[in-house]
Residue, then its C-alpha position, 0 to 999 in steps of 0.5 A: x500500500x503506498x501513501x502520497x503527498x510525502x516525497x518518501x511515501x511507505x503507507x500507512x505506517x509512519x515514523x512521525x512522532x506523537x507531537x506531529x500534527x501534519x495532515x497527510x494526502x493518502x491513496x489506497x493502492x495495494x500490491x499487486x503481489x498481495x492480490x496475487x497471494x490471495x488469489x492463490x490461497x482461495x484457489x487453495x482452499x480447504x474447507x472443514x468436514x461438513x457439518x450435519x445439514x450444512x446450515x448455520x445450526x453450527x456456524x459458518x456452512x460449507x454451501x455460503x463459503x463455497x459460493x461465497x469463494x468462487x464470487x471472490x476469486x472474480x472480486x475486481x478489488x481495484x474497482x472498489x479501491x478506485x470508489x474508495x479513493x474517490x473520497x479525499x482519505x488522509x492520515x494523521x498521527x494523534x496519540x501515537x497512533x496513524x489514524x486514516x480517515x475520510x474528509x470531505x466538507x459540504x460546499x453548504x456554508x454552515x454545514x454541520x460537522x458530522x463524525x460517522x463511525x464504523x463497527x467490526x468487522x466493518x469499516x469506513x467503507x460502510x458508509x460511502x453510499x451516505x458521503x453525497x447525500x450527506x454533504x450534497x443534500x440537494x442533489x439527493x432530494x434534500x434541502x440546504x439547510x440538511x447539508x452536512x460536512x462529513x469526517x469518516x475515521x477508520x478505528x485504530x487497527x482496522x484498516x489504514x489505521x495502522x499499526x498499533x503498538x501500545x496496549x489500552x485502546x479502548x472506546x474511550x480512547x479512540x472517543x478521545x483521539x476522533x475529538x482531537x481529529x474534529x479539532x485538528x481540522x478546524x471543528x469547534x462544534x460536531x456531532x457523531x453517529x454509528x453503530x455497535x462498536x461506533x455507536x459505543x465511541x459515540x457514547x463516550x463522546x457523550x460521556x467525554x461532553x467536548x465543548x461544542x458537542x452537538x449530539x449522538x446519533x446511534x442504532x443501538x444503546x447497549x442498556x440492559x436489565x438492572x435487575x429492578x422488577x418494576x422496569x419490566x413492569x414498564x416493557x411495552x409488547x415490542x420490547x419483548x421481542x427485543x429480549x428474545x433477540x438479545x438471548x438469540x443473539x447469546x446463544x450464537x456470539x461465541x465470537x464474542x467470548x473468544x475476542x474477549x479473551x484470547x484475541x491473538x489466538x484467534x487472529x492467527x487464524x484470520x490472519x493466515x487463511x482468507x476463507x477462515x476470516x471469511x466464515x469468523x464475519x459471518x455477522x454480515x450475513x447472520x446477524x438478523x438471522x437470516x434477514x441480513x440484506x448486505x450484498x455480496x460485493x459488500x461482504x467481499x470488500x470489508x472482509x477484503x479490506x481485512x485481509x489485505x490490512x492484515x488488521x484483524x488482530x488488532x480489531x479483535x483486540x478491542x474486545x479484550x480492552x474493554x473488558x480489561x478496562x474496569x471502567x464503571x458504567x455511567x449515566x450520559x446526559x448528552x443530547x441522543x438520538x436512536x434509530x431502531x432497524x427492524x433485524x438490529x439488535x432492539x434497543x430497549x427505551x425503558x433500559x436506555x433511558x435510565x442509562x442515557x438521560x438525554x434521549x430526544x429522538x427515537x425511531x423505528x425502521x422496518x427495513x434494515x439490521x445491524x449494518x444498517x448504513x449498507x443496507x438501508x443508507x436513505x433511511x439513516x441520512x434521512x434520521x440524520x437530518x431529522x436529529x441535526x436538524 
């Protein structure tokens, strides 16, 4: 991967020091020769004996992998690599860290300064079909006034955001860090949106208050029952469902434990065979059990994006930070927004509100699920502008 902009361009990574507060031009542009490897480990690949039924009772099944490798051997990375460098992408160095992102300013004077914030095992690519009816609310059926300017951070480790050396990356870190990054580009006033591990960045946004903070905007509040009788006394029908869903959701996230506990373990797996990284972000097309409306050609561009990074080490590193971190639960009072999918995870308001004490918007979608920004981009754009404006 090269960078421009920098007479000795080496890509992402960087020997700029903590203090270096240069913004850089960077060009996504990966080897040949990397590509060339891929290709060669897929037409190599060995799948695991077939499970009984070959379905998704026990995980990943054979028959997706299978179809699902023959469509990435013919994946023509270098046109969804020219979409991507078809936004302006920099890096920046905040915190000793590299941090990619995206940045592109609305032409609309006044346009409202706005974080958008990736999750796992997504990344900043999820939200490119959002970039011009975001920043160009016109020419996409809006008005002005709707018009936003757009900041799109890949999360330390995930992609260009690399490499990541130290220890202690969690939330409240990267929060901290994107504040810096608003900040550095002349925003003294900003809101956030994002989803599962965005939206939990954006929380801590919240909870960190940065002058000029206009607001969260999320798709789920992870709030659960305290153990008071009287907040289920409080539930309404459709919360329930929302219970059934988290306890589905248990039964099937044994990712979840892993990551949390053994990161590096697992990542060398993920590291060393495409189709095992492959089946381990089976959330993309699992999550809503059976509901998932993310295209094929979304897949293969985050789980290539992975793969060519190499970063899923230190995305799934996150998992063990947080739960390492001993951080106490607090309440937000900062102005929030929810956006419920009909196949996402179900927030619960009774649970929420509780916890979030700032909640003025609240809404429901009835297309759409836990990668909601590739499923079903319109409808958040149009949430967005309902809740900045």
């Amino acid at each position: 991967m090269t960078s421009t902009g920098t007479p000795d361009a080496q890509g992402p990574i960087s020997t700029a020091t903590s203090t270096d507060k240069a913004v850089r031009p960077f060009t996504i542009a990966v080897d040949q020769a990397d590509l060339d490897d891929l290709a060669d480990r897929l037409a190599r690949t060995r799948l695991p004996r077939q499970a009984p039924g070959d379905d998704w009772t026990y995980g990943t099944p054979n028959q997706y992998l299978a179809a699902m490798v023959e469509q990435w051997r013919t994946f023509d990375w270098r046109a969804y690599e020219a979409r991507m460098n078809a936004v302006p992408n920099y890096l920046t160095e905040i915190d000793g860290q590299t941090i990619h992102f995206v940045h592109v300013p609305s032409m609309v004077e006044g346009a409202t300064p706005l974080l958008l914030l990736h999750t796992y095992p997504g990344s900043f690519a999820e939200f490119l079909d959002m970039i011009g009816p975001l920043t160009d609310p016109v020419a996409h059926g809006g008005r002005a006034e709707d018009a936003f300017s757009v900041v799109v951070p890949s999360m330390p480790g995930v992609g260009f955001s690399t490499p990541v050396v130290d220890r202690g990356w969690t939330m409240a870190r990267v929060a901290r860090a994107y504040d810096t990054l608003m900040r550095r580009l002349g925003y003294d006033s900003y809101g956030a949106h994002g989803s599962d591990m965005g939206a939990m960045v954006a929380r801590e946004l919240g909870l960190l208050d940065p002058p000029g903070f206009l607001g969260l905007h999320v798709l789920q509040l992870f709030s659960f029952p305290s153990g008071d009788p009287s907040e289920f006394q409080r539930l309404e029908p459709a919360d329930y469902a929302g219970l059934e869903h988290m306890q589905w959701f248990q039964s099937v996230g044994g990712y979840s434990q892993m990551n949390g506990s053994r990161p590096q373990t697992v990542a060398v797996a993920l590291s060393d065979s495409p189709v095992g990284l492959l089946a381990y972000h089976e959330l993309f097309a699992s999550f809503g059990n059976g509901t998932s409306l993310v295209t094929v050609e979304q897949i293969l561009t985050q789980v290539s994006l992975y793969w060519l990074t190499n970063t899923s080490a230190t995305a799934v590193r996150y998992y063990h930070e947080e739960a390492h971190a001993g951080g106490e639960s607090r309440v937000s009072d900062a102005r929030t927004g929810v956006a419920v999918f009909a196949d996402d995870f179900q927030t619960i308001k009774v649970f929420a509100e509780r916890d979030n004490t700032g909640i003025v918007h609240w809404s429901r979608h009835d297309r759409g699920g836990h990668f909601a920004a590739l499923e079903n981009p319109h409808a958040i754009v149009t949430d967005l502008r309902r809740f900045f404006g």
